[in-house]
C-alpha positions as CSV (number, residue, x, y, z in Angstrom):
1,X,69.3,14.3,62.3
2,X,69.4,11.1,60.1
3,X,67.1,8.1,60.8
4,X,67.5,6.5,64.8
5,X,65.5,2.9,65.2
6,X,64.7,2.0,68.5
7,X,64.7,-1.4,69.9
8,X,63.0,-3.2,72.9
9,X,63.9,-6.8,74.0
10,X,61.8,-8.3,71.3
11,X,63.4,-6.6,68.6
12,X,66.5,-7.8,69.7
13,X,65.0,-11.9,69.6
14,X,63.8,-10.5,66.0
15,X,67.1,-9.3,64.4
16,X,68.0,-11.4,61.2
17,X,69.9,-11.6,58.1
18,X,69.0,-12.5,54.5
19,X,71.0,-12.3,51.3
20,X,68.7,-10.7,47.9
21,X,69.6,-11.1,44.0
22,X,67.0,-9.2,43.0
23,X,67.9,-6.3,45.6
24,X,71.3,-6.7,43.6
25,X,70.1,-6.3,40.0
26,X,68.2,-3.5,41.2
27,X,71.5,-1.5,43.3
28,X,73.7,-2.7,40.5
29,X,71.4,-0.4,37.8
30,X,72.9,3.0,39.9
31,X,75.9,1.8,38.9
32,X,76.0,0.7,35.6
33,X,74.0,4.4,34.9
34,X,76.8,6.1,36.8
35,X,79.7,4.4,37.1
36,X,81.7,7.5,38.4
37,X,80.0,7.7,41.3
38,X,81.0,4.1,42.1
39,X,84.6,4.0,41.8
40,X,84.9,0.7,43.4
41,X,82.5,-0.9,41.6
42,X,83.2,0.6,38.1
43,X,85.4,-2.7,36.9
44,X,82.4,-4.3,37.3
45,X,80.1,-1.7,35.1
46,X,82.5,-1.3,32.7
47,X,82.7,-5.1,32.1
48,X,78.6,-5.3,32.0
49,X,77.8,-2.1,30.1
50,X,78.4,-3.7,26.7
51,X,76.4,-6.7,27.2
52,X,73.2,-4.9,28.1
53,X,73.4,-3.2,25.4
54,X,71.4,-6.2,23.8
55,X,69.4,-6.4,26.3
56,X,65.7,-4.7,27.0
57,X,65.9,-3.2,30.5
58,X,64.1,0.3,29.7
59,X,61.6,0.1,32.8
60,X,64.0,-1.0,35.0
61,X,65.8,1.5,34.6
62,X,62.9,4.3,34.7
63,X,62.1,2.8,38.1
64,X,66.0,3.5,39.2
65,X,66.3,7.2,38.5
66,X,69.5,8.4,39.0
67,X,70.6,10.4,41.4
68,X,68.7,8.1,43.4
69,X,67.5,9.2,46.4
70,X,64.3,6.7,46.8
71,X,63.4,3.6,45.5
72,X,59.9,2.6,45.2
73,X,59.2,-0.2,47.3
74,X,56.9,-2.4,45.6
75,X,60.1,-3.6,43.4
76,X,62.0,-5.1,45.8
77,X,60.4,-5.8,48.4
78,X,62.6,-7.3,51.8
79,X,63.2,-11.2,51.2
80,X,61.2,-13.7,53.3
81,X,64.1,-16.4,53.8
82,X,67.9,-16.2,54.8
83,X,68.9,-17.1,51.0
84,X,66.1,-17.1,48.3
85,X,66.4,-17.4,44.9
86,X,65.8,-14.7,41.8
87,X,62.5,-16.1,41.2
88,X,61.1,-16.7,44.4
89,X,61.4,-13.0,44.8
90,X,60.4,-12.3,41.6
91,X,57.8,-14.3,43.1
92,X,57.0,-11.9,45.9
93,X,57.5,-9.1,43.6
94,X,54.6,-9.8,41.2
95,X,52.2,-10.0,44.6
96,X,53.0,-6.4,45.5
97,X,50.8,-5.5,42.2
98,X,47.9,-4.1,45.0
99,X,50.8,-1.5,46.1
100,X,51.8,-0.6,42.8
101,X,49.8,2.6,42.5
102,X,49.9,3.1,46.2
103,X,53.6,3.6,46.1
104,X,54.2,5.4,42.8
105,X,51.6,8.1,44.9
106,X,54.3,8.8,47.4
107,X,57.1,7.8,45.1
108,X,59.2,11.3,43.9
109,X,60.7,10.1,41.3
110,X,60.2,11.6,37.8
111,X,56.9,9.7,35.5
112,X,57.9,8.5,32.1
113,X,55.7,6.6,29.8
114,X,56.9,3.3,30.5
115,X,55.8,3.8,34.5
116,X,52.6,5.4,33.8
117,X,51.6,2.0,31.8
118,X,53.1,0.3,34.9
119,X,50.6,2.8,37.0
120,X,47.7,1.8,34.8
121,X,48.2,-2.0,34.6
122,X,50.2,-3.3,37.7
123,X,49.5,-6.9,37.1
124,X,50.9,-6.6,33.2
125,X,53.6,-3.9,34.1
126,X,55.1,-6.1,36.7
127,X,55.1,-9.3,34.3
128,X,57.0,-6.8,31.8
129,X,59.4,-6.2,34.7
130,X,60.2,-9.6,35.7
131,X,61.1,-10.5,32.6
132,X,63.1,-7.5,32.0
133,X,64.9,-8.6,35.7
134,X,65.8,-11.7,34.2
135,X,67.4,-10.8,31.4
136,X,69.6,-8.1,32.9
137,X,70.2,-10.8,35.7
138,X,71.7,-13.0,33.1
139,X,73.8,-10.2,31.2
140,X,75.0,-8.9,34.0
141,X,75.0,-10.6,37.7
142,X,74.5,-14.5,37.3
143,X,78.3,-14.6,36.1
144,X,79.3,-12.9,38.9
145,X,76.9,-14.4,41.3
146,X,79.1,-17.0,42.7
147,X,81.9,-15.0,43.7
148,X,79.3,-12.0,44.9
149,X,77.6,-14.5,46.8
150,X,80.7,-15.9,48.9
151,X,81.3,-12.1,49.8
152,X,77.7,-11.7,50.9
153,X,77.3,-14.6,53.1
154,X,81.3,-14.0,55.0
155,X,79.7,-11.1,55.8
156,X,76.7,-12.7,57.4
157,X,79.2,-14.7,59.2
158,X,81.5,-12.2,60.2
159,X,78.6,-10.7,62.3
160,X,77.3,-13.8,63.6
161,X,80.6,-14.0,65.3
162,X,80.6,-10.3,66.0
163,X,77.2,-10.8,68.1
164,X,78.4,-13.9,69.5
165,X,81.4,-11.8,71.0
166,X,79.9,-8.9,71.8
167,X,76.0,-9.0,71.8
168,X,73.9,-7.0,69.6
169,X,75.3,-3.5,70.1
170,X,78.6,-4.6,68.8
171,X,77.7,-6.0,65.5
172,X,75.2,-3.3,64.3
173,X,77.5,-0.5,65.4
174,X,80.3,-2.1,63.5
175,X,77.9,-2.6,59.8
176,X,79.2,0.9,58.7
177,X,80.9,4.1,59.6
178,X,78.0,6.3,59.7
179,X,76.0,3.9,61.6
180,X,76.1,4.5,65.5
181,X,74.1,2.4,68.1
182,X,73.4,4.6,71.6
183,X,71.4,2.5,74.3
184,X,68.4,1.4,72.9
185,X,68.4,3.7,69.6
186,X,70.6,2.8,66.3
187,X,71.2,5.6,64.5
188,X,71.7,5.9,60.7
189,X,73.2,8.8,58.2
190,X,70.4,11.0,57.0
191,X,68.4,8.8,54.0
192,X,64.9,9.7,52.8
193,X,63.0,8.9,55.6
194,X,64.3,10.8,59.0
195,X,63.2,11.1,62.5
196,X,62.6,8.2,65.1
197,X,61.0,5.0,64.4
198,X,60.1,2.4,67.1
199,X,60.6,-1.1,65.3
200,X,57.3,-2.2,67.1
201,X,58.5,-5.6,67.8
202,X,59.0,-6.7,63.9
203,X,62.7,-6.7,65.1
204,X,65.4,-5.1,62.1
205,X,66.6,-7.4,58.6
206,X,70.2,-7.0,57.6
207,X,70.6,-7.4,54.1
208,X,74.3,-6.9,53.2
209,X,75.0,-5.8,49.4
210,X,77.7,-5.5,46.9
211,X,75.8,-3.0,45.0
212,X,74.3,-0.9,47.3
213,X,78.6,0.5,48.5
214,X,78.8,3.5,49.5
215,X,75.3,4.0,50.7
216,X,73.2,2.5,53.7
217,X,69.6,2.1,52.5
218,X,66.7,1.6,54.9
219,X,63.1,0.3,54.3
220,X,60.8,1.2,57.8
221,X,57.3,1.6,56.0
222,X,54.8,-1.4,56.0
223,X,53.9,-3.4,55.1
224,X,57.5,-4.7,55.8
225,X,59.6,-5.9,58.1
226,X,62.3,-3.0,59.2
227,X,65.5,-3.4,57.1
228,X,69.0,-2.1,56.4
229,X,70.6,-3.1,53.2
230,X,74.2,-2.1,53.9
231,X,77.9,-2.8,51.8
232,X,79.4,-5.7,52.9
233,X,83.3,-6.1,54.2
234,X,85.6,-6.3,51.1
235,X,84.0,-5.4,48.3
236,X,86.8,-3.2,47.4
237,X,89.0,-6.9,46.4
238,X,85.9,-8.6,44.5
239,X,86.7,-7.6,40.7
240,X,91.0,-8.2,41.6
241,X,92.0,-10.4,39.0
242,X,93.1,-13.2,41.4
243,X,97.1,-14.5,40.1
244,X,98.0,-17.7,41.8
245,X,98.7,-21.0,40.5
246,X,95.7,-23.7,40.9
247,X,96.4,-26.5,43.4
248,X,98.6,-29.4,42.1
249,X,96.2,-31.9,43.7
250,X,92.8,-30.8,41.6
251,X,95.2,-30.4,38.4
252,X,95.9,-34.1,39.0
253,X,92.5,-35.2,38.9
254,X,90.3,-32.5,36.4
255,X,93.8,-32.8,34.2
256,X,95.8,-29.1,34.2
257,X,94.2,-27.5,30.9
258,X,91.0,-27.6,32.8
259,X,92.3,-25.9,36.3
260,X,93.6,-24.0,34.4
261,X,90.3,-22.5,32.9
262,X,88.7,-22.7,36.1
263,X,91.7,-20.5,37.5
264,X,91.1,-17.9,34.6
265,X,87.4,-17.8,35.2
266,X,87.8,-15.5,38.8
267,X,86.3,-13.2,36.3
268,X,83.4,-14.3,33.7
269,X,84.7,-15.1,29.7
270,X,83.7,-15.7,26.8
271,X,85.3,-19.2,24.9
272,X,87.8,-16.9,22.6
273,X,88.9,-15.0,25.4
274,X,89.9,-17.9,27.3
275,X,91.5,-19.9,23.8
276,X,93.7,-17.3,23.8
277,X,94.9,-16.8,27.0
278,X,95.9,-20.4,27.3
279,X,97.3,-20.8,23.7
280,X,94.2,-23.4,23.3
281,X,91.5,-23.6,19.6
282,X,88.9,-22.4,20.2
283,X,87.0,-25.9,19.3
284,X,89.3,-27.6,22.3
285,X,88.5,-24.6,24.8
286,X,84.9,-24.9,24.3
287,X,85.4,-29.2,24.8
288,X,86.8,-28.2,27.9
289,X,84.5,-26.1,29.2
290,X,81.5,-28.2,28.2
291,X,83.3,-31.0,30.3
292,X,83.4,-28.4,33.3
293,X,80.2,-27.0,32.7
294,X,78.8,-30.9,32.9
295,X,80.1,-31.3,35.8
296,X,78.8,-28.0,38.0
297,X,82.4,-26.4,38.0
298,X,81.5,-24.1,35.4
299,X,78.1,-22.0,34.1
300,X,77.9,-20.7,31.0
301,X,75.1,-17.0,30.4
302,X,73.7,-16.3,27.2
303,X,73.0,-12.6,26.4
304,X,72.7,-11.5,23.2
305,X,75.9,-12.1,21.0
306,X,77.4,-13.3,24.2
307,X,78.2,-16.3,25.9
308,X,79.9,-16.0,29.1
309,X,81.1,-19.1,31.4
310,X,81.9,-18.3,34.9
311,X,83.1,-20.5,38.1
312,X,80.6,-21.9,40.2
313,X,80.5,-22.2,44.0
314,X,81.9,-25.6,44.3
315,X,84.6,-24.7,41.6
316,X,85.2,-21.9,44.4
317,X,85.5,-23.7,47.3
318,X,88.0,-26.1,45.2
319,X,90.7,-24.0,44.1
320,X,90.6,-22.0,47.6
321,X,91.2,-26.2,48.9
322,X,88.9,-25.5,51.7
């Protein structure tokens, strides 16, 4: 029968959304350990495989088993604000360490070694974890964060107008195909947890995410607030390689070598992969880049033999001239 959530009045005044990284590095690790199962994000895994290669990330991955049918909920638990960042979660994360052996005891996913020291030592395991988080966060999603990030948030306001419009019913019926709202009920596609739950007031968090596409997941267990973590509208277009020619006015003032490397940074590069795109040394790309980096156009992430620069938000907003 799949999952139906019932709402009163109050649930309705309690309906919010929030954006998560670390719910991204975690939905991004069923991707990068099956990328066939993720056809539109697989330009994105294949890109990201090589690079956390030098990277340590075993117990993250033990705690993502794939096929994944649950995720234990201790290691990501629902953000508290509209837009944290990685570490205020990480934050959050490392104060679940009470619920650590509490959820592995309901958990059904399979025990290696690695999460029976987590089960043994919370407080330690979870250290282990957030540092593992942050390394895989750097290797794989802060180059990407910018343009992820721009995706996640038009969706956020996409709905905003969509309840603005039409109330409530229209924008949660519209968050995915298998997701129907009846009366008071929303009804999801059959996930883990199944039957009828009453959201008892705590009203229902909207997370959208890249990396959770195709799935809807739903959390509606305390200690947390109810939540959906859904795909967001367009993530089929976010690894296009983006042609178009930068805007004449910004060339005029950063110089055109320089748009020009912020144009060929829609997707994160290294220094000698962008040196030879634009017929540039590699000594002069780097110059350039520093200069952009200096000035918050441009961020550069170290993993291992790698370092990638990528565009920043502002760098975004101006070669879209907005």
């Amino acid at each position: 029968m799949g999952l139906e959530l019932t709402f009163t009045a109050q649930d309705a005044a309690n309906v919010r959304f929030a954006v998560s990284p670390l719910w991204e590095v975690v939905a991004s690790v069923r991707v990068v350990k099956n990328p066939a199962a993720h056809a539109v994000l697989k330009p994105w895994a294949e890109r990201v495989r090589r690079r956390l290669a030098d990277a340590d990330w075993r117990l993250l991955s033990d705690l993502v088993p794939v096929p994944t049918t649950s995720i234990v909920g201790f290691v990501c638990p629902p953000p508290s604000t509209s837009v944290p960042d990685l570490e205020v979660e990480l934050a959050g994360m490392a104060a679940m360490a009470p619920l650590v052996q509490e959820g592995f005891d309901v958990w059904d996913g399979p025990r290696t070694r690695a999460l029976q020291e987590l089960y043994a030592d919370p407080v330690g395991g979870l250290e282990r974890l957030a540092e593992e988080i942050r390394g895989y966060w750097e290797a794989a999603i802060a180059p990407y964060w910018p343009r992820v990030r721009a995706l996640l948030e038009g969706d956020v306001l996409y709905r905003a107008r969509l309840l603005a419009e039409g109330g409530l019913r229209r924008m949660l019926s519209d968050l995915d195909p298998a997701v129907t709202w009846e009366g008071e009920t929303l009804r999801l596609p059959k996930t883990v947890c199944e039957g009828v739950r009453p959201l008892g007031g705590l009203g229902l968090l909207l997370v959208p995410s890249v990396f959770t596409w195709p799935r809807v997941f739903s959390i509606t267990a305390p200690p947390w607030q109810p939540t959906i973590r859904y795909p967001p509208r367009g993530v089929a277009t976010l690894w296009e390689r983006r042609e178009s020619d930068p805007p004449q006015a910004l060339a005029a003032v950063l110089g055109r070598t320089r748009t020009r490397l912020l144009a060929e940074l829609d997707q994160p590069a290294s220094t000698k992969e962008l040196a030879a795109r634009l017929d540039l040394s590699e000594p002069g790309a780097n110059q350039h880049l520093t200069a952009l980096r200096r000035a918050g156009l441009a961020s550069a992430h170290r993993t291992g033999r790698y370092v990638l620069y990528a565009r920043t938000a502002v760098a975004e907003t101006l070669l879209a001239g907005e």
